[in-house]
C-alpha positions in Angstrom: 140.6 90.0 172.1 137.8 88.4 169.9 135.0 91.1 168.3 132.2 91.0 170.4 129.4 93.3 170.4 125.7 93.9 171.2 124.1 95.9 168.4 120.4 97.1 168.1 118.0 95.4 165.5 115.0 97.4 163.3 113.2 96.1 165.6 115.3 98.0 168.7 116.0 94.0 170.0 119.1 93.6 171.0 121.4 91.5 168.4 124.9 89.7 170.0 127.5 89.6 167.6 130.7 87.7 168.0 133.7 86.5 165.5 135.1 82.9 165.8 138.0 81.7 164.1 139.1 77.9 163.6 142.4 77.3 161.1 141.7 79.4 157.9 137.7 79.9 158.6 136.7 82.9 160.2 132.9 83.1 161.0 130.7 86.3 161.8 127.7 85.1 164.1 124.5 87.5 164.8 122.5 85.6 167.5 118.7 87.5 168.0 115.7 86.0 170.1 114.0 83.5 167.4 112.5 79.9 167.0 116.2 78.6 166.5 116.8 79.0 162.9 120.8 78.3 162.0 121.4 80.0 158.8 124.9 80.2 157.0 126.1 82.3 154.1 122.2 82.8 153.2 121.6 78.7 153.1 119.8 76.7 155.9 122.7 75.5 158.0 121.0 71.8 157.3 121.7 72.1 153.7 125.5 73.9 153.7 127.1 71.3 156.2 127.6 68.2 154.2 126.7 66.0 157.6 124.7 66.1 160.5 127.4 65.4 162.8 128.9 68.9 161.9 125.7 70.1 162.3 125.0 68.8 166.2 128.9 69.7 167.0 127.8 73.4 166.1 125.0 72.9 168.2 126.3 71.9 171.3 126.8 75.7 173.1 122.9 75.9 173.5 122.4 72.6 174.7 125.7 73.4 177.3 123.8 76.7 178.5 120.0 75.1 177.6 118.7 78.2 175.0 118.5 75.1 172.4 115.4 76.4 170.4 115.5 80.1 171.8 117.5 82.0 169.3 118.2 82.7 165.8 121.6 82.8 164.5 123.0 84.4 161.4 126.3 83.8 160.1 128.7 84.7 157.2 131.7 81.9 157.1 134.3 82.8 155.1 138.0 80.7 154.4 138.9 76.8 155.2 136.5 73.7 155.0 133.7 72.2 156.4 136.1 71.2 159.8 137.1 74.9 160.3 134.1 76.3 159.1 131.9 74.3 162.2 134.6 74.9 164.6 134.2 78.6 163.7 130.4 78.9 164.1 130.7 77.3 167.2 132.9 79.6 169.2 131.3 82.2 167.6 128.0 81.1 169.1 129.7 80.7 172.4 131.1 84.1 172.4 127.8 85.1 171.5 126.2 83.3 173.7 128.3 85.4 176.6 127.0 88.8 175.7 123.7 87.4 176.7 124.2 86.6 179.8 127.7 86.3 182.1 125.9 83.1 183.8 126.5 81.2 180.8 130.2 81.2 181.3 130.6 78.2 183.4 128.9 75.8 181.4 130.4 76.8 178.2 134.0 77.0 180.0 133.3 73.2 181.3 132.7 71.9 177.7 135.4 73.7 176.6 133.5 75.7 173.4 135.2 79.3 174.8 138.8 78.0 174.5 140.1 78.7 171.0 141.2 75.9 168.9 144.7 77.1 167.3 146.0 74.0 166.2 146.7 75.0 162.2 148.9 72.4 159.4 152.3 72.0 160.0 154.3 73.6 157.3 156.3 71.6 155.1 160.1 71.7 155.4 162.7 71.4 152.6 164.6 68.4 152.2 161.7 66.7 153.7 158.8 64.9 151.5 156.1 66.6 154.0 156.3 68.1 157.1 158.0 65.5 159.5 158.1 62.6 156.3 161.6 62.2 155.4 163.6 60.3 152.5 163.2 56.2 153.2 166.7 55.0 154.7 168.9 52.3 153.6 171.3 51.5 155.3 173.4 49.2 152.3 
């Protein structure tokens, strides 16, 4: 079962924290009421995702449950690339997202953002040149 927690701020609000993990990037979200500031490993999410297709994709669970604008979210990403990183911050917001209310389920179920990604690289096999590549054939 993923980390998920509701912790209390300095300012006694409440603070949801959830982990999400997407191939070797692992992502610790703190979601608190806010204006909907995205920040990542102490950078503006805007400027640490190379494009702003990533940057929609990790977006999507509050336009799915409609709190687009309504909270802050903190994270520390750690491990993997841009890919894994998103996919990461985004089912951590998700989880998060379901410590703040249970209603939110449904929606975020629908779009699929609870269901863990666990596709990971196929590991390469001896003999072969990659993972399923083999030697060319001749036949004379």
């Amino acid at each position: 079962m993923a980390t998920s927690k509701v912790l209390q701020g300095a300012d006694k609000a409440p603070v949801y924290y959830a982990t999400g993990r997407r191939k070797n990037a692992v992502a610790r979200v703190f979601l608190k009421t806010g204006k909907g500031v995205l920040t990542v490993n102490g950078v503006e999410a805007s400027k640490y995702f190379p494009h702003d297709t990533i940057l929609t994709d990790v977006k999507k669970p509050f336009d799915a449950t409609g709190t687009a604008g309504r909270f802050d979210v903190v994270a520390t990403i750690v491990g993997g690339g841009y890919s894994g990183q998103s996919g990461a911050l985004r089912l951590g917001i998700a989880r998060a997202l379901l410590l703040v209310s249970p209603d939110f389920r449904k929606p975020l179920k629908a779009a699929g953002f609870i269901t863990v990604d666990a596709r990971v690289v196929e590991r390469k096999k001896y003999g072969l040149r990659k993972a399923r590549k083999d030697k060319q054939f001749s036949k004379r």
